[in-house]
C-alpha positions as CSV (number, residue, x, y, z in Angstrom):
1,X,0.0,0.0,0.0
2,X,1.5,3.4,-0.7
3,X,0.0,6.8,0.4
4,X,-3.0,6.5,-1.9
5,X,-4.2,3.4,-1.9
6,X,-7.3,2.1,-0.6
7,X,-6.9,0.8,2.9
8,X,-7.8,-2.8,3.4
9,X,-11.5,-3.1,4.5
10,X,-11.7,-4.3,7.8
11,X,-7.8,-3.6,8.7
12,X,-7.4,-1.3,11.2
13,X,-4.8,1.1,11.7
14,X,-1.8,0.4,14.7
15,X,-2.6,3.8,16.2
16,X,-6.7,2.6,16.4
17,X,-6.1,-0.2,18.5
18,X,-3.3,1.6,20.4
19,X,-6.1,3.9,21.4
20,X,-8.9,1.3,22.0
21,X,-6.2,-0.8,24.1
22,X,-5.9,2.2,26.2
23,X,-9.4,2.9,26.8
24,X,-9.9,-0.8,27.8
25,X,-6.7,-1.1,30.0
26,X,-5.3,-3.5,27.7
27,X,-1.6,-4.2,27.5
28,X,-1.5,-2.5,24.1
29,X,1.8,-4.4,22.4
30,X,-0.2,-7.8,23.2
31,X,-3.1,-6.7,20.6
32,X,-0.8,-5.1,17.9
33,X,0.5,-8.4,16.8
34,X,0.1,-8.7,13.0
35,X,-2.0,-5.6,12.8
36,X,-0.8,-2.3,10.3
37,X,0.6,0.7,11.7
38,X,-0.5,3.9,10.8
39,X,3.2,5.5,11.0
40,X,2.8,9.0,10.0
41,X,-0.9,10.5,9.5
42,X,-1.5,12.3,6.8
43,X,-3.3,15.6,6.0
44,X,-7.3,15.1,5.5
45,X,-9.5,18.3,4.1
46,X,-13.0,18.7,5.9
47,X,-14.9,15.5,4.0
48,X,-11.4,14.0,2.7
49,X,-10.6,10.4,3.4
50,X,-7.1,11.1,5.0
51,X,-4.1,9.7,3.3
52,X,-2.4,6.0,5.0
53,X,0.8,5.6,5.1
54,X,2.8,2.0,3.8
55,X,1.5,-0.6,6.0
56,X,4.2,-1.1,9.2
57,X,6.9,-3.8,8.6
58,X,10.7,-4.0,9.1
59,X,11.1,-1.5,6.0
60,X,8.8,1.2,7.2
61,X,10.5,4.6,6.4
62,X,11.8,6.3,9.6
63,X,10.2,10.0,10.1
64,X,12.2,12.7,7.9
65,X,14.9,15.1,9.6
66,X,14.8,18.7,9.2
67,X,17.2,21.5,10.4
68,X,17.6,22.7,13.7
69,X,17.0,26.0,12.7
70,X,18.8,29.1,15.1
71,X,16.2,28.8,18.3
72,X,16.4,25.7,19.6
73,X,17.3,25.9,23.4
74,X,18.9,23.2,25.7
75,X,17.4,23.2,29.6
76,X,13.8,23.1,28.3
77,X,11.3,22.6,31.3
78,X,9.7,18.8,31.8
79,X,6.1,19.3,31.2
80,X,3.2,18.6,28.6
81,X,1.3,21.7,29.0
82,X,2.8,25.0,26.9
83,X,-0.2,26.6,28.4
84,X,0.1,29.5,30.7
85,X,-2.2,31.8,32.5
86,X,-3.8,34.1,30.0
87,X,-1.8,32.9,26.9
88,X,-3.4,34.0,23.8
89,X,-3.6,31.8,20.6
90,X,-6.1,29.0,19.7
91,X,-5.5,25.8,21.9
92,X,-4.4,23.1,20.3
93,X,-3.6,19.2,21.7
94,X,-1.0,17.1,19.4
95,X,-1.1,13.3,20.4
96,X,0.8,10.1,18.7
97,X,2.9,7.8,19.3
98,X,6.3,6.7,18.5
99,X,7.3,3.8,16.9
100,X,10.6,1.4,16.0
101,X,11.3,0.0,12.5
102,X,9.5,-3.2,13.8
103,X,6.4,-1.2,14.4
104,X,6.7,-1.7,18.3
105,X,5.3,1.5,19.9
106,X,8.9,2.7,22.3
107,X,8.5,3.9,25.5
108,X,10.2,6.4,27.3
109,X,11.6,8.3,24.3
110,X,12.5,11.9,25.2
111,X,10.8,14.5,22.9
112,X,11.6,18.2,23.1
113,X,9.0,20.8,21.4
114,X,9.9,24.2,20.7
115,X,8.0,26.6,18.8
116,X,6.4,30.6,17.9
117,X,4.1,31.6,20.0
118,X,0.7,33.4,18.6
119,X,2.5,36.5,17.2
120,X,5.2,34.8,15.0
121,X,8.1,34.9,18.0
122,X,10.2,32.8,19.6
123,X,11.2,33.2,23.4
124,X,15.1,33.3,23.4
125,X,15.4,34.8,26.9
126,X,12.8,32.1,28.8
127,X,10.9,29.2,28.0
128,X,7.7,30.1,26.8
129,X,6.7,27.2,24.2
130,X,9.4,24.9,24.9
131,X,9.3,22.0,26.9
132,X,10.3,18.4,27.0
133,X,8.4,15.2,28.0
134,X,8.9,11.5,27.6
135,X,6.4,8.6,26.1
136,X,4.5,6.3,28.3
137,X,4.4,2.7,28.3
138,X,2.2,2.4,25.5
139,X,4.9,4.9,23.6
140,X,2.2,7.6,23.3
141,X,2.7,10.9,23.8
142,X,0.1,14.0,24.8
143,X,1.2,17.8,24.3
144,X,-0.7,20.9,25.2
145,X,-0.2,24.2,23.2
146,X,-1.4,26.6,20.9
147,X,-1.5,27.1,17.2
148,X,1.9,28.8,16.4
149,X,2.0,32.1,14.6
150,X,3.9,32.8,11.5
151,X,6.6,34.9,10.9
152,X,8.3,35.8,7.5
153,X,9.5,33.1,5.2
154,X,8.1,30.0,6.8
155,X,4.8,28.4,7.2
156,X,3.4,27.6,10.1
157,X,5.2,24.7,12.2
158,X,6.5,23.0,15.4
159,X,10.0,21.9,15.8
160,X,10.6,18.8,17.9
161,X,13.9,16.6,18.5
162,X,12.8,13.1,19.5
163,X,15.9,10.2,21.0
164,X,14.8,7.2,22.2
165,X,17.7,5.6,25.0
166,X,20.8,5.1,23.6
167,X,20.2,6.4,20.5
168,X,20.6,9.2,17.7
169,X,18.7,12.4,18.1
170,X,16.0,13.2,15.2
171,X,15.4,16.4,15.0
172,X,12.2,17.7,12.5
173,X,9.4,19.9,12.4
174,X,5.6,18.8,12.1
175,X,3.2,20.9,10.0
176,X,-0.2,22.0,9.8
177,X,-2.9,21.2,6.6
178,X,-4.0,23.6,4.5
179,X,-1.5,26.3,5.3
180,X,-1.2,28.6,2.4
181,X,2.1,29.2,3.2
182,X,2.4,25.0,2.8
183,X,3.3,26.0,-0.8
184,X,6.2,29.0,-0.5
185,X,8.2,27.3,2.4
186,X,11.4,25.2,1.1
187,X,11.6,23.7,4.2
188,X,8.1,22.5,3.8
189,X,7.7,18.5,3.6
190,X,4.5,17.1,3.2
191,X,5.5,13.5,5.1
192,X,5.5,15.4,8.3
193,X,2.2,17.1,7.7
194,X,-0.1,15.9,11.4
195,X,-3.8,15.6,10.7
196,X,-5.6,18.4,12.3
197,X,-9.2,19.3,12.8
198,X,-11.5,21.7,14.7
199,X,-12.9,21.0,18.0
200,X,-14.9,23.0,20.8
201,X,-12.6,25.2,22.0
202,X,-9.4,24.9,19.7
203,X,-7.8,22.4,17.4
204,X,-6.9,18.7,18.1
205,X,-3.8,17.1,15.8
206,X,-2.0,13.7,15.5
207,X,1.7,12.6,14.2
208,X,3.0,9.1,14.4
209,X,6.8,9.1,14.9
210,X,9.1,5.8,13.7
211,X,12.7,6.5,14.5
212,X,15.6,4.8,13.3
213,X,15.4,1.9,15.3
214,X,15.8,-1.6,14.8
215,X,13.3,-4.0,16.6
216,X,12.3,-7.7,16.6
217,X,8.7,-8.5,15.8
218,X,6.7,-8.9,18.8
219,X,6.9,-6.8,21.9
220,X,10.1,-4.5,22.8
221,X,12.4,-6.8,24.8
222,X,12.5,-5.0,28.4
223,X,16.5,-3.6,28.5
224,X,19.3,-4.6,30.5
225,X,21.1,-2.5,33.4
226,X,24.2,-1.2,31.2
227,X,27.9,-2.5,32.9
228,X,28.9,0.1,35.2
229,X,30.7,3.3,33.9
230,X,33.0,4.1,36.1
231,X,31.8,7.1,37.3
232,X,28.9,8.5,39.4
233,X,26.1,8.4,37.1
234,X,23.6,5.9,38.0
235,X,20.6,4.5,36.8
236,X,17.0,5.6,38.8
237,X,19.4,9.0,40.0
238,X,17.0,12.0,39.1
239,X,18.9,14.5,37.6
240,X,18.4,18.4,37.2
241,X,19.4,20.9,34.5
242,X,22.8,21.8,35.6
243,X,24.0,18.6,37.6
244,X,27.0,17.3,37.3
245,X,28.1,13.3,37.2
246,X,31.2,11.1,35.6
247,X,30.4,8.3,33.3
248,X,33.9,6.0,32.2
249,X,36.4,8.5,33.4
250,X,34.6,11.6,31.8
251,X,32.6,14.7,33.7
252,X,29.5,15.6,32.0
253,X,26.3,18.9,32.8
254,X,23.0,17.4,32.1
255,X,21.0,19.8,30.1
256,X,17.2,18.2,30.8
257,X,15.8,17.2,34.0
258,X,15.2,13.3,34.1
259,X,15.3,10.6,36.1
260,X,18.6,8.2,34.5
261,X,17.3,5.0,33.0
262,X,19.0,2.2,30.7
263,X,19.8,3.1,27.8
264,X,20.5,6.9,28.9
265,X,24.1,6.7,29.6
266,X,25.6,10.6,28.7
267,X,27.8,9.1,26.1
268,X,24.9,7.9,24.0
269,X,22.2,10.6,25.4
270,X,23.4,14.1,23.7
271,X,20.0,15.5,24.4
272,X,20.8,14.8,28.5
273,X,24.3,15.5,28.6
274,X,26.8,17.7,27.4
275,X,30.7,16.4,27.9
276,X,32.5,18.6,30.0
């Protein structure tokens, strides 16, 4: 199946019985066995049968990369809520889930949003639109936020670096449906376009993530305590923005608050740690 072809009567998406598992308590990896992922969710006019993405298998195409671009900010706070008191723009939840290139929903994958706020601007001083969270169990992932505004030269967008444990950074940006502006930007890909629509009191959206990440079929194995490091990090340690520990002879800062788990050693977690 490619982007435009009929899906499969009767098949239903990965991400629809991701959700129903949820609702019913279910352990969701024990009902996604042999059943299609919907990866990345495509862009759906008012009326329009939204676009599926290649059904999930070990060849399913990891999420794009985009550039950085000159705002990103290390430190952001851990939270799922961009909201504050009195913040202007219309609200707007993004939910999904993130995925492996077996099409085993990852847990505890760090993702770090950054965006405009409702006038076009970015907050280079604080941290207003930026924050950092990490996926649940079921690899889902729930943020809180506005529709960002636009500013010259780009449409609108949301920038977003996404490492699961022990593993490369990706670093994209996920777009909005029917932007004019969708067809001027040259950064603009359609791949990462969420499905949006309208809802009573704002806009709700969905993205799918798969990273780069090899996986059996079948449920994620659970991971093994890494050999020690020689140093003072330590796994279940909760660590602030600023602290200090050594990991195989070597000092590191960490730059997000987290609490230190397989996987998130500093010399494989750039987003955590900075060498000193």
């Amino acid at each position: 199946m490619d982007d435009h072809d009929e899906p499969r009567p009767g098949h239903p998406s990965r991400k629809t019985v991701l959700r129903a598992a949820l609702a019913a308590g279910v352990a969701a990896p024990a009902v996604l066995m042999g059943v299609p992922a919907l990866a990345r969710a495509g862009a759906a006019s008012p009326g329009a049968r939204p676009a599926l993405t290649p059904t999930c298998d070990d060849g399913d195409d990891p999420t794009p990369p985009q550039m950085e671009g000159p705002y990103f900010k290390p430190n952001s706070p851990r939270r799922t809520s961009l909201l504050e008191s009195g913040t202007p723009g219309v609200r707007l939840t993004v939910t999904g889930y993130v995925f492996g290139l077996g099409c085993q929903p990852m847990s505890g994958v760090l993702l770090d949003f950054w965006q405009a706020d409702n006038n076009g601007a970015y907050d280079n001083t604080g941290f207003r639109f930026r924050g950092h969270q990490f996926t649940d169990a079921q690899g889902a992932f729930r943020l809180t936020t506005i529709v960002p505004g636009l500013y010259p030269g780009r449409t609108r967008h949301i920038h977003v670096k996404a490492q699961a444990p022990g593993r490369p950074v990706l670093t994209t940006q996920l777009y909005f449906p029917n932007e004019p502006r969708n067809a001027t930007d040259s950064l603009f890909d359609p791949r990462l376009l969420m499905t949006v629509h309208d809802v009573s009191g704002g806009r709700e959206a969905a993205f799918d993530f798969v990273l780069n990440v090899p996986q059996s079929p079948g449920p994620s194995p659970t991971p093994t305590t890494p050999p020690p490091g020689g140093g003072t990090w330590a796994v279940g340690t909760a660590y602030r923005a600023g602290d200090r520990a050594t990991y195989g002879g070597r000092g590191y800062v960490c730059l997000q608050a987290h609490t230190a788990q397989p996987g998130w050693e500093p010399p494989t977690a750039p987003a955590l740690w900075r060498a000193e």
